[in-house]
C-alpha positions as CSV (number, residue, x, y, z in Angstrom):
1,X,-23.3,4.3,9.3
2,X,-25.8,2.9,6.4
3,X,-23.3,1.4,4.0
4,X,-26.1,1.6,1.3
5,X,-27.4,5.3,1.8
6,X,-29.2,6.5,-0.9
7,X,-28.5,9.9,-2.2
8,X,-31.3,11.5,-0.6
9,X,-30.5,9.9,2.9
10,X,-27.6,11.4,5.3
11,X,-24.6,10.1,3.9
12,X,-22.4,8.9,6.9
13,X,-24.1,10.8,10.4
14,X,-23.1,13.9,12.4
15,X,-19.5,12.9,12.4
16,X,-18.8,12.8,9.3
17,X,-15.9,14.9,7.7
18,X,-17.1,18.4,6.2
19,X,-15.6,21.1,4.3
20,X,-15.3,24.3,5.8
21,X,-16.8,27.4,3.8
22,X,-15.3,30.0,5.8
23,X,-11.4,30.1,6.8
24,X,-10.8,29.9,10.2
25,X,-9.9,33.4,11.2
26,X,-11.7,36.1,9.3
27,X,-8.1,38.3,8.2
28,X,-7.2,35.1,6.8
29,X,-8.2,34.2,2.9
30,X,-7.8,30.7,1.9
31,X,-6.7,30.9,-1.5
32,X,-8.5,28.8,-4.2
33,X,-5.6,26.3,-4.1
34,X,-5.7,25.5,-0.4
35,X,-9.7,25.4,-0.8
36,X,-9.3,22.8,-3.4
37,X,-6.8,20.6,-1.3
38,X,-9.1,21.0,1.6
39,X,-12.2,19.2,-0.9
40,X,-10.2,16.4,-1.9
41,X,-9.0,15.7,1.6
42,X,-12.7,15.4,3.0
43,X,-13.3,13.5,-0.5
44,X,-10.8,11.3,-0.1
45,X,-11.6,10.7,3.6
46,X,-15.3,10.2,2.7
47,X,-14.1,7.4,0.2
48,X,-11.9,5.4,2.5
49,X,-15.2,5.4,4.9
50,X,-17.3,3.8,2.6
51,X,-14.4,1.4,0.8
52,X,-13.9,0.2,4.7
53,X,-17.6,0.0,5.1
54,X,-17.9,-2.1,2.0
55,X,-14.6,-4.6,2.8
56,X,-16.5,-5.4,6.7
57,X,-19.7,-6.0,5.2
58,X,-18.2,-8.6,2.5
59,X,-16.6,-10.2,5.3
60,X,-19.8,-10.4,7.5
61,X,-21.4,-12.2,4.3
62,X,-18.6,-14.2,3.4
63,X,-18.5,-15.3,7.6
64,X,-21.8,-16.0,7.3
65,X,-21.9,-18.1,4.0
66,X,-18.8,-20.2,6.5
67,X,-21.2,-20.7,9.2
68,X,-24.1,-21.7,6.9
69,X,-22.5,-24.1,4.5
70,X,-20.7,-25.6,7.6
């Protein structure tokens, strides 16, 4: 994962989490409500990738500062 992906670059990989624009069984509408949820879930998921991203990096720097000043 590329903690510092610009907005042009692939944001997270293949893996990453994605919304679904068609519901799962065709007889099945999702209603605009459960669509919405649905966004802010993968949003919301998306966010705690990159806040985890960001809190290992600052530790790898912070660990290296350690080993540097020692």
């Amino acid at each position: 994962m590329e903690p510092y992906a610009t907005p042009k670059e692939a944001k997270v990989g293949r893996n990453r989490p994605k919304i679904e624009h068609v519901a799962e069984h065709p007889e099945h509408r999702r209603t605009q409500r459960e669509r919405q949820a649905q966004k802010e879930a993968v949003a919301a998921e998306r966010r705690a990738i990159k806040k985890s991203a960001r809190r290992e990096l600052k530790q790898l720097l912070l660990s290296e500062l350690d080993e540097t000043q020692a």
